[in-house]
N, C-alpha and C positions, 0 to 999 in steps of 0.2 A: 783718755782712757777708752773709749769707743771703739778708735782706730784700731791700738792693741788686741782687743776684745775680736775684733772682727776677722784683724789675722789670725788669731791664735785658734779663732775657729774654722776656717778657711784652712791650714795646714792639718788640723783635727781631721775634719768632712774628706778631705785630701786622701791622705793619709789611711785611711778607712775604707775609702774605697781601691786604694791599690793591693790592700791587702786580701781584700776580699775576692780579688779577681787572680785568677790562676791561667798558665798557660800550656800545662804538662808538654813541656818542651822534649824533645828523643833527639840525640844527635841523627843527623843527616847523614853528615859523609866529614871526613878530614881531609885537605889537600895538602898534599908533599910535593914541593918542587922540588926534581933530583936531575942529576945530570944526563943520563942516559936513561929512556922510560923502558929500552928494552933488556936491559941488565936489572934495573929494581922489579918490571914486572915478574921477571922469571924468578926474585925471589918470593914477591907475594904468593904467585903461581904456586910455583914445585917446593918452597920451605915451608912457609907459613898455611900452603894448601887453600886459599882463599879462590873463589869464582871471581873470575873474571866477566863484566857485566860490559856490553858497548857500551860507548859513547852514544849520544844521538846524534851528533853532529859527525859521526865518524874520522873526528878531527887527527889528524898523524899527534904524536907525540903526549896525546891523554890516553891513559888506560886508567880505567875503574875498577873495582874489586869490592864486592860484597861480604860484610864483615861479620852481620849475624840479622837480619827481616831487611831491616829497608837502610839499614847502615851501612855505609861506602866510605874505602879509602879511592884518594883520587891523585894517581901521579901525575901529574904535570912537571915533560921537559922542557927547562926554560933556564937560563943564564941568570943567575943570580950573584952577589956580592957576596966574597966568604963571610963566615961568621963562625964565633969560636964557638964551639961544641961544647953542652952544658946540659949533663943528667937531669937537671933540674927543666931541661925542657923535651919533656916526652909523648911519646902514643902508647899509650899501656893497652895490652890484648889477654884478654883472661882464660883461663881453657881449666877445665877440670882434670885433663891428664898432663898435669907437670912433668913426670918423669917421663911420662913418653915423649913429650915436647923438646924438653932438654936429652934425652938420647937419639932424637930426628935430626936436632941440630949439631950435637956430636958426629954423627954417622956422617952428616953432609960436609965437616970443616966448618964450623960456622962460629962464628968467635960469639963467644956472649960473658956478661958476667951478672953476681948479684948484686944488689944495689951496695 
């Protein structure tokens, strides 16, 4: 009965103190591998209107883009294995003017739809 005792306290005390500990986590940056960095840059660029931020290593085929403080998307050109395309796996970008967003994108050709 001890033993029991001892764990059940030990996962308690455990337990207690993870909860108690926070780490207010901010997203960083998200990395997209795409096939071409200078065809997706120019969409971040000129559709989505995002800054363009260096690299520090001024590496060819990484562009960064600043998404809203210290938030970066990060393209990286690199060969990867197809993979089937699924809504279910996305980058969601929020903006307070909808309708001017969806008439930027209409103006440019730019296919979109709603979920």
């Amino acid at each position: 009965m001890k033993k029991l005792f001892l764990a059940l306290l030990f996962v308690t005390s455990s337990t207690l103190l993870v909860e108690a500990q926070t780490f207010d986590f901010k997203i960083d940056h998200f990395a997209l591998v795409v096939e071409d960095s200078d065809v997706s840059a120019d969409f971040y660029a000129n559709i989505l209107k995002l800054e363009e931020t260096p690299h520090p290593d001024l590496k060819p085929y990484f562009r960064w883009f600043v998404v809203s403080g210290n938030s970066q998307i990060h393209l990286i050109e690199k060969e990867f294995a197809p993979f089937e395309k699924n809504k279910s796996m996305h980058l969601c970008l929020s903006t307070q003017d909808l309708d001017g967003m969806i008439a930027h994108l209409e103006k440019n050709n730019i296919p979109y739809w709603d979920w």
